[in-house]
Gaussian input, Z-matrix of N, CA and C with variables (Angstrom, degrees):
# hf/3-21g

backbone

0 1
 N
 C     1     B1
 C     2     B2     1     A1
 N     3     B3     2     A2     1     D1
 C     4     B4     3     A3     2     D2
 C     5     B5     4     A4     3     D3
 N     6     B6     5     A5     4     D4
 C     7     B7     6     A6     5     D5
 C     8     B8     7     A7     6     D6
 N     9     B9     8     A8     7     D7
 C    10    B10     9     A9     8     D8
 C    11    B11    10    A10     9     D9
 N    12    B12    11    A11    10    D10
 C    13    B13    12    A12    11    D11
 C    14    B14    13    A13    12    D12
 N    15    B15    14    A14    13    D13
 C    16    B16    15    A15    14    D14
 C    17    B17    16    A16    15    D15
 N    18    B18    17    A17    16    D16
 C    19    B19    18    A18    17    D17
 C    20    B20    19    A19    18    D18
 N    21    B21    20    A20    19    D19
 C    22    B22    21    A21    20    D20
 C    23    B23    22    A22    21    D21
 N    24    B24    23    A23    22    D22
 C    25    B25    24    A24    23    D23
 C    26    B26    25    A25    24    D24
 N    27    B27    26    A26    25    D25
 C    28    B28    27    A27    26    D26
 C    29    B29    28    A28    27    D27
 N    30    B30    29    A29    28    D28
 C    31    B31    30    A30    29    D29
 C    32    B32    31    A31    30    D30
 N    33    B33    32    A32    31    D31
 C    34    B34    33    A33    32    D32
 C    35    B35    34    A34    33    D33
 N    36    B36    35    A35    34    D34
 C    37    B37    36    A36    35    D35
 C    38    B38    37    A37    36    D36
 N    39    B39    38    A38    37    D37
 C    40    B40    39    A39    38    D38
 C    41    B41    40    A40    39    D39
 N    42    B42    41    A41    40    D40
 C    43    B43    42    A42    41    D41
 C    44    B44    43    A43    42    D42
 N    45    B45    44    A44    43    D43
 C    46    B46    45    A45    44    D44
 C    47    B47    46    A46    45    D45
 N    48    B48    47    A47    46    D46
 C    49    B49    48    A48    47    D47
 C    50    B50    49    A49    48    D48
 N    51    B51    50    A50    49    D49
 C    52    B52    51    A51    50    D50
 C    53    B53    52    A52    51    D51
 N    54    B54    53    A53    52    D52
 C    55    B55    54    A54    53    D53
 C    56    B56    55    A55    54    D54
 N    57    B57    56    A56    55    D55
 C    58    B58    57    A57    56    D56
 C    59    B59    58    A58    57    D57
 N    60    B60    59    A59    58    D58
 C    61    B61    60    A60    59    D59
 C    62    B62    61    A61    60    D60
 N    63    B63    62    A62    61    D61
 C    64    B64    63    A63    62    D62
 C    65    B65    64    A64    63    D63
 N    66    B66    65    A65    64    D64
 C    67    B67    66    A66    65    D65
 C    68    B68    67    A67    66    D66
 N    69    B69    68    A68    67    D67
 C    70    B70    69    A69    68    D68
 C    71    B71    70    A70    69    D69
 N    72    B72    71    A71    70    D70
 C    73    B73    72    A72    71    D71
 C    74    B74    73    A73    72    D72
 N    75    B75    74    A74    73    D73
 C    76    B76    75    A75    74    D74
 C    77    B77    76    A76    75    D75
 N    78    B78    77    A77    76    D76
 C    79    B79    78    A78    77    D77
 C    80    B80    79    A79    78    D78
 N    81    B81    80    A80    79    D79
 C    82    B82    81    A81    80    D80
 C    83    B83    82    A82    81    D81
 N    84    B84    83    A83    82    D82
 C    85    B85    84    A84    83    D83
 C    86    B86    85    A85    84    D84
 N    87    B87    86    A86    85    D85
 C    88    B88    87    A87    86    D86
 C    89    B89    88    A88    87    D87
 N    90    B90    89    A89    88    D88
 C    91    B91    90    A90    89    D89
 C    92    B92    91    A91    90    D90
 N    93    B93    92    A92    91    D91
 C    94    B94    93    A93    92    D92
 C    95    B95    94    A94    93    D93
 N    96    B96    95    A95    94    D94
 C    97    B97    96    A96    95    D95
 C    98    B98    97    A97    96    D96
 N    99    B99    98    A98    97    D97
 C   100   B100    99    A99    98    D98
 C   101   B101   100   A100    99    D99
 N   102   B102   101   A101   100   D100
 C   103   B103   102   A102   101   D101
 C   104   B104   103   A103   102   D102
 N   105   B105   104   A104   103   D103
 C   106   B106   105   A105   104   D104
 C   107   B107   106   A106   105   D105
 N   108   B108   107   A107   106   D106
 C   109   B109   108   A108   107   D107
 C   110   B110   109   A109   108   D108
 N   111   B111   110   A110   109   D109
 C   112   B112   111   A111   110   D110
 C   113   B113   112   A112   111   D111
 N   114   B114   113   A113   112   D112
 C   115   B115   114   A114   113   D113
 C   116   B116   115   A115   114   D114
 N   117   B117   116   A116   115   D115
 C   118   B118   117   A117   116   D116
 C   119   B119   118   A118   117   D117
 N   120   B120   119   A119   118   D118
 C   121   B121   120   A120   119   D119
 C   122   B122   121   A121   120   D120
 N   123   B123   122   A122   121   D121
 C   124   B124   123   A123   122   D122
 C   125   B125   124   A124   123   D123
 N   126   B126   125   A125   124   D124
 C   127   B127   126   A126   125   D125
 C   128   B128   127   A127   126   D126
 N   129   B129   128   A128   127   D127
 C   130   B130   129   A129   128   D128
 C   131   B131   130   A130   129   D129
 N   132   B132   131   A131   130   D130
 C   133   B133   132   A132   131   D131
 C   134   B134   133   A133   132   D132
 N   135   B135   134   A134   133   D133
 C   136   B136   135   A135   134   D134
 C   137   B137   136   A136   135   D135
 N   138   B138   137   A137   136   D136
 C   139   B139   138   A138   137   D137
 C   140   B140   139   A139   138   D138
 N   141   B141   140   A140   139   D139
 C   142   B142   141   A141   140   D140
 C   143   B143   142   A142   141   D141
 N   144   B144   143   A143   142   D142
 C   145   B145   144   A144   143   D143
 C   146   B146   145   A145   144   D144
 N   147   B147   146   A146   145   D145
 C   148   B148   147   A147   146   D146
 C   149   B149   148   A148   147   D147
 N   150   B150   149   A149   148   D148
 C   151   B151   150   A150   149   D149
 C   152   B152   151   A151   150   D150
 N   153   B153   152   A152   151   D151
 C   154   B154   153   A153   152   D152
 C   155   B155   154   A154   153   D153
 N   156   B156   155   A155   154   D154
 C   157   B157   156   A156   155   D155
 C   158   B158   157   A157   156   D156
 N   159   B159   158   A158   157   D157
 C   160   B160   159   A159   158   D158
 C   161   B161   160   A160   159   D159
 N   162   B162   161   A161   160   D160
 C   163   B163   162   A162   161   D161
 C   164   B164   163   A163   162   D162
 N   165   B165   164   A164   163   D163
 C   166   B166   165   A165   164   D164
 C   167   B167   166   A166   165   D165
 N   168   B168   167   A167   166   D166
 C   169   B169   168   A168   167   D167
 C   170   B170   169   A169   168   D168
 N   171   B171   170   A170   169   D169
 C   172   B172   171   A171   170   D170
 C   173   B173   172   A172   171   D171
 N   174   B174   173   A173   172   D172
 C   175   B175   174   A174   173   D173
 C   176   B176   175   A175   174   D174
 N   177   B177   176   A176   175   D175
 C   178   B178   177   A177   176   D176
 C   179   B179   178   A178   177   D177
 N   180   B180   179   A179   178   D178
 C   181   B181   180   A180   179   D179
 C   182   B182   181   A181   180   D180
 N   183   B183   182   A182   181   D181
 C   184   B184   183   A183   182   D182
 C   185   B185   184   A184   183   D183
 N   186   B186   185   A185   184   D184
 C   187   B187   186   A186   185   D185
 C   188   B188   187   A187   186   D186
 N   189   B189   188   A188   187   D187
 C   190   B190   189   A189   188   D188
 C   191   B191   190   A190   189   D189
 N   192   B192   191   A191   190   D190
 C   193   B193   192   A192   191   D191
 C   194   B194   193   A193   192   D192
 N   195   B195   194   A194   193   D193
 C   196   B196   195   A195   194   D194
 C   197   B197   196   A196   195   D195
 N   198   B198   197   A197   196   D196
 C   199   B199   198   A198   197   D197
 C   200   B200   199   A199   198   D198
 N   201   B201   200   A200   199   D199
 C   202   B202   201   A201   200   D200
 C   203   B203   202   A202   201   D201
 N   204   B204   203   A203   202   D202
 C   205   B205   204   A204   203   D203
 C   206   B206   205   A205   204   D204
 N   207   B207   206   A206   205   D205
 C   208   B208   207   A207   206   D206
 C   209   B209   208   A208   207   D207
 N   210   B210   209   A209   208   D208
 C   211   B211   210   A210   209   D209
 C   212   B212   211   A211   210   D210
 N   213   B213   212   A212   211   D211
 C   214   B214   213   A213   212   D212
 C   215   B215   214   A214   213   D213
 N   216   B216   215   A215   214   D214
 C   217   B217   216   A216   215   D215
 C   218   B218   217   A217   216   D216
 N   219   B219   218   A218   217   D217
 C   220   B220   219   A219   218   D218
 C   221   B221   220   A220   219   D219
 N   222   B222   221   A221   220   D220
 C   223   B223   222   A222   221   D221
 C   224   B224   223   A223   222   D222
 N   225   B225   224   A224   223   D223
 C   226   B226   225   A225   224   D224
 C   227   B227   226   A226   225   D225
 N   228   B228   227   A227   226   D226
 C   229   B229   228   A228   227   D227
 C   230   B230   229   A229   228   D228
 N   231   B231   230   A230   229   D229
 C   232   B232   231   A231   230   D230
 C   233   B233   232   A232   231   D231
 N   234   B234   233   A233   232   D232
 C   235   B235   234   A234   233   D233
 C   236   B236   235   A235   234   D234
 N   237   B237   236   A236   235   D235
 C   238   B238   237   A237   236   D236
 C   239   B239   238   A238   237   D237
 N   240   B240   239   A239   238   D238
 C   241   B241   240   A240   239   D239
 C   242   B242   241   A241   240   D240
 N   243   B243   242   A242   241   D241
 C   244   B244   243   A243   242   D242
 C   245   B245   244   A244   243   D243
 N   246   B246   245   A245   244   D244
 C   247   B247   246   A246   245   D245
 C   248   B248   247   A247   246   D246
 N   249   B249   248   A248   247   D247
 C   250   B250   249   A249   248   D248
 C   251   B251   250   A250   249   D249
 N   252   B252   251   A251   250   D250
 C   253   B253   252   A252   251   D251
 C   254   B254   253   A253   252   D252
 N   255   B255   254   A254   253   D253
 C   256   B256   255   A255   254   D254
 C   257   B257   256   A256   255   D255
 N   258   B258   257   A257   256   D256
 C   259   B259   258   A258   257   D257
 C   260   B260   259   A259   258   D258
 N   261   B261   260   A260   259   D259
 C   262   B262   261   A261   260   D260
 C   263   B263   262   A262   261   D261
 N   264   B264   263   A263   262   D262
 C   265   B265   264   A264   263   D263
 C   266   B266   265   A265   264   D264

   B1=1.4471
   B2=1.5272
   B3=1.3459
   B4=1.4528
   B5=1.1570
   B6=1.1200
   B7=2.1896
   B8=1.2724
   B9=1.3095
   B10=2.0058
   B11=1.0821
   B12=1.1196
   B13=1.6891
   B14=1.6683
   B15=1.4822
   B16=1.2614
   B17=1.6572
   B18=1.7439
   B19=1.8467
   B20=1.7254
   B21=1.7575
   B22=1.3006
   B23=2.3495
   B24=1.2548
   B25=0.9040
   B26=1.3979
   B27=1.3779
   B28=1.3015
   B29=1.6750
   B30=1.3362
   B31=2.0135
   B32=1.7812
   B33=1.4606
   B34=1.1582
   B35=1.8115
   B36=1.2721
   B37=1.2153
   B38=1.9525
   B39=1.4450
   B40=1.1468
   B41=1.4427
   B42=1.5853
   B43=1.6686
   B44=1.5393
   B45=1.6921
   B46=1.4866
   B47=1.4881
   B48=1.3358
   B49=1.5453
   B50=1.8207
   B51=1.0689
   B52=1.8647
   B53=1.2113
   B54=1.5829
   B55=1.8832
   B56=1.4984
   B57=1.4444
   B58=1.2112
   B59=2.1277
   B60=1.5888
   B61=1.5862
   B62=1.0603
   B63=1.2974
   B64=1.3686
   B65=1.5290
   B66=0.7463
   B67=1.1788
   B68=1.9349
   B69=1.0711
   B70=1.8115
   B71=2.0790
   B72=1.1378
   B73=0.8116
   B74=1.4808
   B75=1.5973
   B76=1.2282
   B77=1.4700
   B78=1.1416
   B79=1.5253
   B80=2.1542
   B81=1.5568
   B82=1.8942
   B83=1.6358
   B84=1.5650
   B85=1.2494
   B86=1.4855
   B87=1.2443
   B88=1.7078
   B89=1.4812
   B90=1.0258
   B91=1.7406
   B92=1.7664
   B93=0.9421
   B94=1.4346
   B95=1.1185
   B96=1.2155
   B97=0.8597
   B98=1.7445
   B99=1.4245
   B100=1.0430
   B101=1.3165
   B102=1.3945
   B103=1.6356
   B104=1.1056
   B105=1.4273
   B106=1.3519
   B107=1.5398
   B108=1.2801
   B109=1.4473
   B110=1.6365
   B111=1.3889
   B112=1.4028
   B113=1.8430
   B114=1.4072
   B115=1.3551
   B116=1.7862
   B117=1.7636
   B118=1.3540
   B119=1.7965
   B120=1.5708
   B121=0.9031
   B122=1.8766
   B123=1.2886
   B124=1.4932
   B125=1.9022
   B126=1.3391
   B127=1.2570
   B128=2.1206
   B129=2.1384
   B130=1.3097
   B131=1.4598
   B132=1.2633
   B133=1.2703
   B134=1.9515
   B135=1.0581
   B136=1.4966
   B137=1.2493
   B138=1.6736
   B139=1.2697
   B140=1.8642
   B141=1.5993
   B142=1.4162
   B143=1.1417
   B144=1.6135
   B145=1.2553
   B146=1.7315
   B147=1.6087
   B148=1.7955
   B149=1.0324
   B150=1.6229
   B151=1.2616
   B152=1.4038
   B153=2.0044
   B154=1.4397
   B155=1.3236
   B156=1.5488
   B157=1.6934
   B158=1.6064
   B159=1.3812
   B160=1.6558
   B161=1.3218
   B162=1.6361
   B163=1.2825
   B164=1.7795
   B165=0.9990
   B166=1.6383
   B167=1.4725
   B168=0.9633
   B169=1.4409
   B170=1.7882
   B171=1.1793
   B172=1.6107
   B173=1.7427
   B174=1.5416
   B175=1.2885
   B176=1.6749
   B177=1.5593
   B178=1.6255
   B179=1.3025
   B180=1.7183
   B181=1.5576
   B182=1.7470
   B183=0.8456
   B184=1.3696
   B185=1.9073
   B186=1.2950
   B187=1.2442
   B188=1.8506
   B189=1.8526
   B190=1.2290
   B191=1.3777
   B192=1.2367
   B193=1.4469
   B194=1.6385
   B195=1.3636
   B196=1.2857
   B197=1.6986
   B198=1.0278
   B199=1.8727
   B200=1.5676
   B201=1.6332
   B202=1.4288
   B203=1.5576
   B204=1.3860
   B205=1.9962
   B206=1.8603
   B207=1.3352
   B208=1.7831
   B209=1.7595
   B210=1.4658
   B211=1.9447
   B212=1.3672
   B213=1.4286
   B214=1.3586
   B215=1.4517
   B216=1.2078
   B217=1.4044
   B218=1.4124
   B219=1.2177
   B220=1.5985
   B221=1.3404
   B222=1.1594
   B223=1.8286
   B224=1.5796
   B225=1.1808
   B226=1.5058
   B227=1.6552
   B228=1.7863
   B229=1.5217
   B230=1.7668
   B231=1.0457
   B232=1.8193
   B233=1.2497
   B234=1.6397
   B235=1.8611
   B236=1.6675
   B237=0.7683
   B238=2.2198
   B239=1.5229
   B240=1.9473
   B241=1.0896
   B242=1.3245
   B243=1.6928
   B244=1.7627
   B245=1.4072
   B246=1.3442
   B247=1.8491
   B248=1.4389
   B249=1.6245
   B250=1.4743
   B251=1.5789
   B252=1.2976
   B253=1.6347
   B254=1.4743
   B255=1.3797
   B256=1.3691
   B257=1.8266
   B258=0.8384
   B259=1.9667
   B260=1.2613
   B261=1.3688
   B262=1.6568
   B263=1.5863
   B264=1.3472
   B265=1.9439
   B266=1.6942
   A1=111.56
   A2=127.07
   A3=131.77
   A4=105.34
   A5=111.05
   A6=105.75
   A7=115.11
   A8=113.33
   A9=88.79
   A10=122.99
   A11=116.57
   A12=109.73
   A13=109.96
   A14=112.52
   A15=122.90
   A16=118.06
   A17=84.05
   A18=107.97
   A19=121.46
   A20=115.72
   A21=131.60
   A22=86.93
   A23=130.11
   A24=107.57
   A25=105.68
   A26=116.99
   A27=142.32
   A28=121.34
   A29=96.47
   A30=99.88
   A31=89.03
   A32=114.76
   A33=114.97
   A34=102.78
   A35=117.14
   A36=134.93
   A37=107.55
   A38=116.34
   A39=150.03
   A40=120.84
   A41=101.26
   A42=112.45
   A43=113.67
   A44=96.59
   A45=101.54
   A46=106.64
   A47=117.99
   A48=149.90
   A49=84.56
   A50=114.30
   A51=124.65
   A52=104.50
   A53=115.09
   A54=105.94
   A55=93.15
   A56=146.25
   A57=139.64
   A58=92.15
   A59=78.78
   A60=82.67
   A61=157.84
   A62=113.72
   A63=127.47
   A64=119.32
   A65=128.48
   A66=116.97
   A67=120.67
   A68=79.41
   A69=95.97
   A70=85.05
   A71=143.87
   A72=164.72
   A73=100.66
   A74=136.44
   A75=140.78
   A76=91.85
   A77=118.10
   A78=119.64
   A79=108.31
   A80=81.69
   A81=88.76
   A82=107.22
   A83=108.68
   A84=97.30
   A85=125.04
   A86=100.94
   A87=98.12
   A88=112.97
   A89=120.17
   A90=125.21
   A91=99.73
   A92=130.06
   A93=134.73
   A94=120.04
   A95=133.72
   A96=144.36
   A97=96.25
   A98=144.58
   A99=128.03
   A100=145.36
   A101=111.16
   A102=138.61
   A103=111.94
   A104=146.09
   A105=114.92
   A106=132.68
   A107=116.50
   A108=109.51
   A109=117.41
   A110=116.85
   A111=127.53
   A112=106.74
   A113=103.28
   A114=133.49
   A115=122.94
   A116=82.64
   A117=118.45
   A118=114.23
   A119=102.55
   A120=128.54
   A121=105.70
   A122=110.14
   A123=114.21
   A124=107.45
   A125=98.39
   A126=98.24
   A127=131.54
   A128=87.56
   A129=87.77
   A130=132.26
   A131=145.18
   A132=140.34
   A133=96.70
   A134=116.69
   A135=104.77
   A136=136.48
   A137=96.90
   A138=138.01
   A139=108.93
   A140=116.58
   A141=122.87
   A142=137.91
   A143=117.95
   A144=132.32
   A145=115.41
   A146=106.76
   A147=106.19
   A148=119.38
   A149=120.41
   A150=128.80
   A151=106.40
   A152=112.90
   A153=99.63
   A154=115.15
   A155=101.21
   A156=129.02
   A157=115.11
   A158=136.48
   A159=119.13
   A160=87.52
   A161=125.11
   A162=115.86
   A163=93.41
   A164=103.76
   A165=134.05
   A166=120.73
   A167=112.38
   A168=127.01
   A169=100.71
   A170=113.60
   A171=126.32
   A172=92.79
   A173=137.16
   A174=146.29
   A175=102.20
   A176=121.71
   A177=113.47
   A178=101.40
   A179=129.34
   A180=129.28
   A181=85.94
   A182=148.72
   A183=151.33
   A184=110.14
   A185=104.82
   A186=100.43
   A187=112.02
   A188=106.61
   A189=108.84
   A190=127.45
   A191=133.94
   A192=134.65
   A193=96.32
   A194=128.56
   A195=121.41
   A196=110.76
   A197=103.73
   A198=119.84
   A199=95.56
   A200=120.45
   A201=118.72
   A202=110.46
   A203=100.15
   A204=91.15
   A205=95.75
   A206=85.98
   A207=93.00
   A208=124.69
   A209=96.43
   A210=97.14
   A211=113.99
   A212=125.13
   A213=112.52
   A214=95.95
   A215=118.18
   A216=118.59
   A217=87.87
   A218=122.32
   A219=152.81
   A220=106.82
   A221=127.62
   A222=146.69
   A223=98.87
   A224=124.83
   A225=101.60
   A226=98.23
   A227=126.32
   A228=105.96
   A229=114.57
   A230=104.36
   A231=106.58
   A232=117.86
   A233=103.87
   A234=102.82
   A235=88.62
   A236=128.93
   A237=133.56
   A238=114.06
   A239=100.41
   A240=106.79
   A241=127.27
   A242=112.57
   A243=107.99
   A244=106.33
   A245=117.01
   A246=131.67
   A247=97.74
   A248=116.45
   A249=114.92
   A250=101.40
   A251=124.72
   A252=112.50
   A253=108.66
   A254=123.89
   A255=146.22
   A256=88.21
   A257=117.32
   A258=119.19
   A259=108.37
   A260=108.29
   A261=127.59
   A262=79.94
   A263=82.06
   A264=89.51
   A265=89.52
   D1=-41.45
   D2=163.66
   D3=-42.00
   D4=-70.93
   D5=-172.43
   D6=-50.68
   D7=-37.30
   D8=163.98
   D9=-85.48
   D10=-21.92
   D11=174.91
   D12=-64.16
   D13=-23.97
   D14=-172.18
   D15=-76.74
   D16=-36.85
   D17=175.03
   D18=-84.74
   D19=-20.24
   D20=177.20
   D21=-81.16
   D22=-38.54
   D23=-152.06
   D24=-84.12
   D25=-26.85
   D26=171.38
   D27=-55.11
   D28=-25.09
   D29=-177.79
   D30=-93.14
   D31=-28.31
   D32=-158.53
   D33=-77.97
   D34=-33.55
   D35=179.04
   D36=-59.38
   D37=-56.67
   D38=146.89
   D39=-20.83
   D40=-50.84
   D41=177.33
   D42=-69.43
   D43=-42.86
   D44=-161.74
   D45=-71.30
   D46=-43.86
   D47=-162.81
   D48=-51.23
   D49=-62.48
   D50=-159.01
   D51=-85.39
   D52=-20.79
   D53=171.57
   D54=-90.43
   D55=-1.63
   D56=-160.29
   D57=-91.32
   D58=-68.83
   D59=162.52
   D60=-27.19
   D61=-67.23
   D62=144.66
   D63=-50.68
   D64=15.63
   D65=167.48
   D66=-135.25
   D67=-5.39
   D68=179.24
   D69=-110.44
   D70=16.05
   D71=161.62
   D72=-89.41
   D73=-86.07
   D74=-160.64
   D75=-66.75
   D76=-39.21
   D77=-168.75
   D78=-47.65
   D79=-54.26
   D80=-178.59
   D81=-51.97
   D82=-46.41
   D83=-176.86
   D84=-74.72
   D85=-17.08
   D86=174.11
   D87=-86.75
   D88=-13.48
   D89=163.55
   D90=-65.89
   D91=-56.20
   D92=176.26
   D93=-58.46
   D94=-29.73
   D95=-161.44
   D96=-112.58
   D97=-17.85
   D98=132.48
   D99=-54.04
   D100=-4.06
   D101=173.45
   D102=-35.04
   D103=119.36
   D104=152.99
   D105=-65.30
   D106=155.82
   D107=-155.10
   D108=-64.69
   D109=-10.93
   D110=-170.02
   D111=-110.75
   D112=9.67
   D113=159.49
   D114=-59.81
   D115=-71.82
   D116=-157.06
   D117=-28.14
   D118=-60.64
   D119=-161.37
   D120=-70.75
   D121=-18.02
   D122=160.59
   D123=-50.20
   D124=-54.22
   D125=-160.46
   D126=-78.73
   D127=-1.01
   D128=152.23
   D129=-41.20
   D130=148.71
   D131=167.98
   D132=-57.94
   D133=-48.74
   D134=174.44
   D135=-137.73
   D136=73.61
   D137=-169.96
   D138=-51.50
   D139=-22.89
   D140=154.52
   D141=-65.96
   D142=-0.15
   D143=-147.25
   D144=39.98
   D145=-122.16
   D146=179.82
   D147=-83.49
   D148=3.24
   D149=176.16
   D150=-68.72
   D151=-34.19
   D152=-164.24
   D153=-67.84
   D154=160.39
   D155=170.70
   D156=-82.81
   D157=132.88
   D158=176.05
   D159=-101.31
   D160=92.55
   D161=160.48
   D162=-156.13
   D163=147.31
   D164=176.23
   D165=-130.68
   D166=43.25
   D167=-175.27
   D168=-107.89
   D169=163.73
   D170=-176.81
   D171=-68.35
   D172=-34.78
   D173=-155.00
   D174=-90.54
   D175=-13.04
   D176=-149.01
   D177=-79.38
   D178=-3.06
   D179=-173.69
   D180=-100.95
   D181=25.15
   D182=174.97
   D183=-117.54
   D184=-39.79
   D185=-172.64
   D186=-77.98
   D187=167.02
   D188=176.20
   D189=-59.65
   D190=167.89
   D191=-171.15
   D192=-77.03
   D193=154.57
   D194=-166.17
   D195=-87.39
   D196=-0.30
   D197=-153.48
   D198=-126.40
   D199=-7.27
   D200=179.28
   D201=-75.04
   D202=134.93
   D203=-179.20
   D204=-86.46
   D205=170.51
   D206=174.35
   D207=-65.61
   D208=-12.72
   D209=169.67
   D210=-79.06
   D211=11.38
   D212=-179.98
   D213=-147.72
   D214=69.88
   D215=-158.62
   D216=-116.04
   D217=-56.70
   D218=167.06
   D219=-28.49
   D220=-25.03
   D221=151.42
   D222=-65.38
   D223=-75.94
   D224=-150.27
   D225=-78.79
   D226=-22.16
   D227=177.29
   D228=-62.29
   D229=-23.27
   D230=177.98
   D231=-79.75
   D232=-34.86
   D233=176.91
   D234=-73.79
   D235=-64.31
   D236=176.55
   D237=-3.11
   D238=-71.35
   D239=-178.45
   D240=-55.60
   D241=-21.39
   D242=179.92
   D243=-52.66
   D244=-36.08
   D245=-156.27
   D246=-79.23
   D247=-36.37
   D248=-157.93
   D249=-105.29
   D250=-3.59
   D251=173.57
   D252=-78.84
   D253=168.68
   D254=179.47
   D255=-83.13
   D256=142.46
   D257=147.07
   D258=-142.16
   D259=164.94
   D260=-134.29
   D261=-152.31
   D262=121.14
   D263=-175.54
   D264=-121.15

């Protein structure tokens, strides 16, 4: 008598788990799918194309463009430093 009660609780565990799912499933897509269309394309993972950076750190608006070669590097340390000096107003 244990093993089915053990095996009834187990499909039941099973049932809930996959209706839980599925539905936090339709849910993502209907959040996306409320996007506006000039949205969307933000929410590629790399919505910069080769420009993007894979970093999520507090620092990743600091770093170089990912697609910048090293002759124009001397551009983003000078645009950098405006962000990274102290000023005294």
């Amino acid at each position: 008598m244990t093993k089915s009660w053990i095996s009834l609780l187990a499909v039941a565990v099973l049932l809930i788990g996959g209706i839980c799912w599925w539905s936090c499933r339709d849910a993502a897509e209907a959040e996306r799918d409320s996007v506006p269309a000039w949205m969307k394309p933000m929410l590629d993972k790399q919505s910069g194309g080769d420009t993007t950076v894979e970093n999520d750190t507090p620092n990743a608006f600091a770093l170089m463009l990912a697609n910048l070669d090293g002759s124009r590097s001397d551009r983003h340390f000078a645009g950098n430093s405006l962000f990274t000096k102290n000023w005294v107003a």
